[in-house]
C-alpha positions in Angstrom: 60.3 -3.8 93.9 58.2 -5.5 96.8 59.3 -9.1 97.5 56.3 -10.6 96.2 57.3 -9.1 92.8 61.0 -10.5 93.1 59.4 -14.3 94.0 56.7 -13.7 90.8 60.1 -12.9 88.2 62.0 -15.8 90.0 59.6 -18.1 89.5 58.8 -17.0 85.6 62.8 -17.2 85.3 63.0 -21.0 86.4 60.5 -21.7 84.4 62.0 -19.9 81.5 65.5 -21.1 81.8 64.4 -24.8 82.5 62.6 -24.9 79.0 65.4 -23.4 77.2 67.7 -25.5 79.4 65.9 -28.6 78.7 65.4 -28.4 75.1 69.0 -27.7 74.2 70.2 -30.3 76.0 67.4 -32.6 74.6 68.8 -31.8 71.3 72.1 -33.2 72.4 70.9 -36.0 74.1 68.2 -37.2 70.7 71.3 -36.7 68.3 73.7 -39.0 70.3 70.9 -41.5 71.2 69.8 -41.6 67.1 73.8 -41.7 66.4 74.9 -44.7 68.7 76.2 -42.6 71.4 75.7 -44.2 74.8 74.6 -41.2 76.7 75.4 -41.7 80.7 73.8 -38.7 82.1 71.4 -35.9 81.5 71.6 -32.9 83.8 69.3 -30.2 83.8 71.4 -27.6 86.2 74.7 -28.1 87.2 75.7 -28.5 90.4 74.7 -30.9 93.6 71.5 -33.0 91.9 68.2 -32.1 93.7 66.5 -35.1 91.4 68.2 -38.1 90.3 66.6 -40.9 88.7 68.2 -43.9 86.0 65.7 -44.6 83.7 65.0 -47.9 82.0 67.5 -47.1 79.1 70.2 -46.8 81.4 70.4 -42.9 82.0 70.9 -40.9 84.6 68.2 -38.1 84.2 69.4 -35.4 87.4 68.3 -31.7 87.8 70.8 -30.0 89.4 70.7 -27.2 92.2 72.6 -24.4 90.2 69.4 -23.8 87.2 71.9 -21.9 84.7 72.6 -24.2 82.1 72.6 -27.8 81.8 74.7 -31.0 80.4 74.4 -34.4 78.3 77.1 -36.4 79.4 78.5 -39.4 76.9 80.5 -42.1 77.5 84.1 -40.9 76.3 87.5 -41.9 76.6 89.0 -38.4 77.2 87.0 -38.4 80.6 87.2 -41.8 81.9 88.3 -45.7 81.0 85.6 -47.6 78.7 85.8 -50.8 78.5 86.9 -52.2 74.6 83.4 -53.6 74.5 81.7 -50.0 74.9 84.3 -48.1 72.8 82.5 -48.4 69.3 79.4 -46.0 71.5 81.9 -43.5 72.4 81.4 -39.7 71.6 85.2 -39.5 70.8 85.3 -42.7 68.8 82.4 -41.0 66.4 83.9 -39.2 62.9 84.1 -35.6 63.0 80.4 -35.4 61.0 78.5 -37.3 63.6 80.0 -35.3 66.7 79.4 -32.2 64.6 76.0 -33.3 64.1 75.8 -34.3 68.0 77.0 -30.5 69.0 74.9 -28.8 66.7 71.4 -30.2 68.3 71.6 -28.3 70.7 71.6 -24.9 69.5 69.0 -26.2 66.6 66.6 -27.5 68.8 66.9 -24.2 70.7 65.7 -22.6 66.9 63.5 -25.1 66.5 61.8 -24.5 70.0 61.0 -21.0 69.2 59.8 -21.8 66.1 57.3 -23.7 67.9 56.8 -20.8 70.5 55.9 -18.3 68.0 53.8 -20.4 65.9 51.3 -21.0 68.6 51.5 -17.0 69.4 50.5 -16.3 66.3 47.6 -18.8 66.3 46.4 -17.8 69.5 46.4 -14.2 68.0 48.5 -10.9 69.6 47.8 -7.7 69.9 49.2 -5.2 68.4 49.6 -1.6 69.5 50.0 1.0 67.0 53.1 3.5 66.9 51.2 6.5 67.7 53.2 9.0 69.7 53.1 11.3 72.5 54.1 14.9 71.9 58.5 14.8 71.6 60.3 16.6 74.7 61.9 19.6 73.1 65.4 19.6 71.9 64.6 15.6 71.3 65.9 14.5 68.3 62.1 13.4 67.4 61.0 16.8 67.6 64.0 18.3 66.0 62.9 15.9 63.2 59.2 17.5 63.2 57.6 14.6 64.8 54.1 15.7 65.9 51.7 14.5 69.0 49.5 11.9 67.5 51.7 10.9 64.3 51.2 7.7 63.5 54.8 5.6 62.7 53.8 3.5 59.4 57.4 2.3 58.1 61.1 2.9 59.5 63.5 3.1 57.1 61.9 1.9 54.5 60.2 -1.3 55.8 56.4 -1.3 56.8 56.1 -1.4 60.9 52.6 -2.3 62.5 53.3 -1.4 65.8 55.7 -0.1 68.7 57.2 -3.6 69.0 58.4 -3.5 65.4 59.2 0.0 65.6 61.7 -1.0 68.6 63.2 -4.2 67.0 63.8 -1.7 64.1 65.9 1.2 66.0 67.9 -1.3 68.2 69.2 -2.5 65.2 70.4 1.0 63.8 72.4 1.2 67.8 75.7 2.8 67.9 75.4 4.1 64.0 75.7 7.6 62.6 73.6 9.4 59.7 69.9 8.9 59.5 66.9 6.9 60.5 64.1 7.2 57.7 60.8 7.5 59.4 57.3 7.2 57.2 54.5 8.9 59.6 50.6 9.7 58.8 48.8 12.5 61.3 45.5 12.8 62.6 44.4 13.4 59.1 45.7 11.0 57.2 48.2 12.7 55.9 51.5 10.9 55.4 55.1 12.6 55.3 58.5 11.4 55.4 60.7 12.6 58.8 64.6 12.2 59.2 65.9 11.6 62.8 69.5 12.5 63.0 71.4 10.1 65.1 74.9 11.5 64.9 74.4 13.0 68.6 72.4 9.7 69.5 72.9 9.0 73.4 71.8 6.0 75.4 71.9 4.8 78.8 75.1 2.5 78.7 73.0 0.9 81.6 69.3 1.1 81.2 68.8 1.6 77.5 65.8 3.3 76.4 65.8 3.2 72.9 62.6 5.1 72.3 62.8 7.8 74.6 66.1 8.6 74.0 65.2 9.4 70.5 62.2 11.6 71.9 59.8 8.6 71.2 56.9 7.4 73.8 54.0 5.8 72.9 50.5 7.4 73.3 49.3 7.1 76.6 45.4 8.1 75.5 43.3 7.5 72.8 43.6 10.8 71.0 39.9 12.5 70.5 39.7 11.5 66.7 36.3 9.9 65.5 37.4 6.3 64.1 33.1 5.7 63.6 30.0 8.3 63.6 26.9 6.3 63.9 24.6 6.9 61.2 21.4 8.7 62.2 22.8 9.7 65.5 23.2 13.5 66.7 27.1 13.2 65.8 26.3 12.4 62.3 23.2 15.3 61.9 25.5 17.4 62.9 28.1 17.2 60.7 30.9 15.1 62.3 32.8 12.6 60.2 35.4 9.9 60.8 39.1 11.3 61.0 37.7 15.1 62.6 39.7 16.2 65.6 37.4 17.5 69.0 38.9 20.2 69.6 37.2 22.0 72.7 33.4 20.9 73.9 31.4 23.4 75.5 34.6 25.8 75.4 36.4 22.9 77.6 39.7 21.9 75.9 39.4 18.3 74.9 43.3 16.1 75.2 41.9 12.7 74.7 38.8 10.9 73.6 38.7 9.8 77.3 37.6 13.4 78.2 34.8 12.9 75.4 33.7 10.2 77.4 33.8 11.9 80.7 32.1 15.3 79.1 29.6 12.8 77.4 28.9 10.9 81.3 27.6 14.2 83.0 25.1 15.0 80.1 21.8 14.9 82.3 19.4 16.2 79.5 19.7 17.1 75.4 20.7 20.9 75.8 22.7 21.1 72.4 26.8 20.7 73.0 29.0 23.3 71.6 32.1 21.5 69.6 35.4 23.0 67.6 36.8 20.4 65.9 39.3 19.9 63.2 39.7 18.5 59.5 41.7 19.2 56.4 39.6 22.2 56.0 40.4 24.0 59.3 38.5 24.5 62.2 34.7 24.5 62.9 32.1 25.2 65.4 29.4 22.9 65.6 25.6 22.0 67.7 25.5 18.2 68.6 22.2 17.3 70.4 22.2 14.4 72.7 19.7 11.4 72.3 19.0 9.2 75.3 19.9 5.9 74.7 19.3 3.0 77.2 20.0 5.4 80.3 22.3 6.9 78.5 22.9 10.7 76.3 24.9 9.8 73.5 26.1 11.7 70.4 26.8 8.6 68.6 30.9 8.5 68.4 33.5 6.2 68.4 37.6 6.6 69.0 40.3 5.5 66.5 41.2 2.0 67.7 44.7 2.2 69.1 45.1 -1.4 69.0 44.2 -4.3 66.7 44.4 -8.3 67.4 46.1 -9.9 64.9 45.3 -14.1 64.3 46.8 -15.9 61.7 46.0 -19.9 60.5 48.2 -23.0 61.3 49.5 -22.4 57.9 50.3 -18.5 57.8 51.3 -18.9 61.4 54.4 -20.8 60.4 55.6 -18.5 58.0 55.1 -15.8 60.6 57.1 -17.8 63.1 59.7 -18.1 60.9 59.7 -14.3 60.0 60.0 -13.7 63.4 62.7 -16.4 64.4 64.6 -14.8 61.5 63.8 -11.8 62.6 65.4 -11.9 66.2 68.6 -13.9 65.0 69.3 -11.5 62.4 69.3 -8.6 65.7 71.0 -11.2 68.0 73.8 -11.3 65.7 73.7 -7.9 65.2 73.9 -7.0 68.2 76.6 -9.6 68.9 79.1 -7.9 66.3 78.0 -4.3 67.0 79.5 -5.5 71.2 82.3 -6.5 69.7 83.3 -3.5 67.4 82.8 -1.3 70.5 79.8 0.5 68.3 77.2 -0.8 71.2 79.2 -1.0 74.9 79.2 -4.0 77.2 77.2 -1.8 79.8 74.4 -2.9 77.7 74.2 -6.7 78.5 71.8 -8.2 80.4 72.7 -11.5 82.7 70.2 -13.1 85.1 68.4 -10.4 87.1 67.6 -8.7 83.6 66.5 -11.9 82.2 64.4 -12.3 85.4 62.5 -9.3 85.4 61.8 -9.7 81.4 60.3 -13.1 82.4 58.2 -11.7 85.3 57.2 -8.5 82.7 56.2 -10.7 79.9 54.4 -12.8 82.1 52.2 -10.2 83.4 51.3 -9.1 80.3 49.4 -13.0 79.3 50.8 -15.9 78.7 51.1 -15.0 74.6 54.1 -12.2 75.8 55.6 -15.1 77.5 55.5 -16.8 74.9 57.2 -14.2 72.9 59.7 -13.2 75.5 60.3 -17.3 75.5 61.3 -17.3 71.9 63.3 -14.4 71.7 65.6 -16.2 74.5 65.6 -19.3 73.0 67.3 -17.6 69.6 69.5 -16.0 71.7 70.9 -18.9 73.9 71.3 -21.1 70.3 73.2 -18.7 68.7 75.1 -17.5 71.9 76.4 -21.6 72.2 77.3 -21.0 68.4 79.7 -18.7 69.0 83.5 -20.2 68.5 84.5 -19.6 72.1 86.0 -23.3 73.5 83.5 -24.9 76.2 80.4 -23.3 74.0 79.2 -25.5 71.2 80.9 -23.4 68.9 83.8 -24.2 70.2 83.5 -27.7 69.9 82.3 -27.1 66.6 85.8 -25.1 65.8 87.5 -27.6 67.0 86.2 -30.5 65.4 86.3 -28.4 62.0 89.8 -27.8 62.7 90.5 -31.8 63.6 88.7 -32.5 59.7 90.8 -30.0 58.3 94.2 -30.8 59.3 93.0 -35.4 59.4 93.9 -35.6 63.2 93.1 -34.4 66.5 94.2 -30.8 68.2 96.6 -32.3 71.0 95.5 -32.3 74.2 97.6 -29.3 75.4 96.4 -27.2 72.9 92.5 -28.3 73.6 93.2 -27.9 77.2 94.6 -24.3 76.8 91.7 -23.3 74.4 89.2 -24.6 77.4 91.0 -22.1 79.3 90.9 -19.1 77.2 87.4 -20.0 76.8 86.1 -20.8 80.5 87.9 -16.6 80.8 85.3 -15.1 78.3 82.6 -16.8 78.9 82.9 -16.1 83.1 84.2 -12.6 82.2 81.2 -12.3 80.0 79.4 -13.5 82.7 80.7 -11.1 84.9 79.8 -8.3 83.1 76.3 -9.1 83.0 76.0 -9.5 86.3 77.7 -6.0 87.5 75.7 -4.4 85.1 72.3 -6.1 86.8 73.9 -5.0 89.6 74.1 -1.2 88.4 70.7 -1.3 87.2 69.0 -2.1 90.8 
């Protein structure tokens, strides 16, 4: 990786994390404000401030130099002397229901946020790439399972997939399981069978998981040379050829891809009839196709199978499919989350700020609608991640609020203080982790 590459993912990773960074805290900062919180600053960073600037309603809005993470900070009377004046708009003075409310904005408005994201991907439209796949390695457990070049993945275990990105979400979530992973497949013909990869010998890189290829998957590279259209009245169509047949060989030339069609067809300099073998349900057949000049050109009159399709939904139907898809990553998120802590996925498999970097610089290559995405998917993660009931996380707060309501007073201090601590351990050592293993994958 070049260091114009390294500045192009930092850049796409500040921008990233100061979006997420800012809305969660936002949501922190409307709650209190709508509650009668007096809110003193608003940090986006930690750290020496870079920015600094008191607004009209009395707040301190900083960003800091450190960009990973943020803080709202209230008036309270754990952290400093208020005077008896200003006590009634302190965060501590608030009943457990209104702080609860206060810590849960953040994480919501995190939700909410991707909610947002993926509506307007789905209005803008997204492509999607179909699960068509290369030809398994041998000994993969995709060929084992009779996987063929060109199948065509329709549903995995049970549910209807559309393309490779559902077809990913969809084994990530079977990680570090044993028995079975149904697979519904059509081939070139249009045949449909059901395949059954065995994942009881399942390995993955702790370190760089792959979770296609380690199954044997890889998506199609080239269009494979099946007609998706035969123009009517053209040679192709004289001939014979129909949509779905397989070129097989043209002019005794072996033919891998409908790119070679294209090539064959680009040398034609006259209409000296082309010998084909191609394929269908009823075996192989040779065939004469003529060529007819069109425009410049000698043509047979063919088209490919569309690998792709671009998908646009409505302000309406775009909702619901932002909050299919919102639903969709925290169901994995949490998933994931427990499978870490059962030991069924390992910790080698976290990501921390270098992996987060180059997923920002990836997506953003790929149009600001993967951005988008890639956005979203964070933004889930980082509200549920602060919902997690480790002291110094919202979750913690959370717990410990829950836990004041439940027993009608306050945790002591000693006992809030020593949670802090145990939780300032996990969530560096988690830290830590994440950043060895970004570390390891360099």
């Amino acid at each position: 990786m070049n260091i114009l590459d390294i500045l192009y993912n930092l850049f796409f990773f500040l921008v990233a994390l100061g979006v997420l960074v800012t809305f969660h805290e936002w949501g922190h900062f409307y709650a209190a404000r709508k509650l009668g919180v007096k809110v003193l600053r608003f940090s986006v960073g930690f750290g020496k401030p870079l920015f600094k600037k008191v607004g009209k309603d009395g707040v301190e809005y900083v960003i800091a130099g450190i960009p990973l993470g943020g803080y709202v900070k209230m008036l309270d009377e754990r952290e400093a002397d208020v005077p008896d004046d200003q006590k009634a708009f302190a965060f501590n003075r608030q009943p457990v229901w209104k702080r609860n409310i206060i810590v849960f904005a953040g994480p919501f408005a995190n939700f909410v946020l991707a909610l947002a994201l993926y509506w307007v991907m789905f209005l803008s439209g997204t492509w999607v790439f179909k699960a068509v796949v290369e030809q398994p390695p041998e000994q993969s457990i995709a060929a084992s399972a009779g996987l063929n070049l060109n199948d065509q993945i329709v549903e995995v275990d049970g549910t209807p997939v559309t393309g490779w990105k559902e077809v990913s979400w969809a084994l990530v979530e079977r990680l570090g399981e044993q028995g079975e992973i149904s697979l519904r497949v059509i081939d070139v013909f249009g045949h449909e069978r059901d395949v059954l990869l065995s994942i009881n010998d399942w390995a993955v890189d702790e370190r760089r998981p792959d979770v296609l290829g380690s199954l044997g998957l890889q998506p199609k590279k080239s269009i494979p040379p099946v007609l998706g259209e035969v123009s009517e009245g053209l040679p192709a169509d004289l001939a014979g050829l129909r949509t779905g047949d397989l070129i097989v060989e043209m002019n005794k030339k072996p033919i891998a891809s409908f790119n070679e069609i294209s090539l064959f067809m680009s040398k034609v300099s006259n209409n000296e009839p082309i010998e084909l073998i191609i394929e269908n349900e009823s075996g192989k057949k040779e065939l004469l196709v003529a060529p007819e000049l069109n425009n410049g050109r000698w043509i047979i009159g063919v088209m490919p199978m569309p690998m792709y399709e671009f998908h646009q939904a409505g302000p309406l139907d775009s909702i619901l499919l932002a909050y299919d898809e919102t639903v969709k990553v925290l169901k994995l998120t949490a998933t994931t989350f427990v499978k870490l802590i059962t030991g069924e996925v390992s910790p080698k498999a976290l990501g921390g700020p270098i992996a987060i970097a180059e997923g920002a610089g990836a997506s953003a290559r790929g149009g600001w609608v993967y951005f988008l995405s890639f956005l979203g998917m964070i933004s889930v993660n980082l509200g549920l991640i602060n919902l997690l009931p480790v002291p110094v996380l919202d979750g913690g707060h959370l717990l410990f609020n829950t836990l004041e309501w439940l027993k009608g007073k306050p945790l002591s201090e000693s006992a809030q203080e020593y949670g802090m601590r145990i939780g300032i351990v996990l969530v560096l050592g988690l830290m830590a982790i994440a950043f060895i293993n970004d570390i390891a994958r360099l």
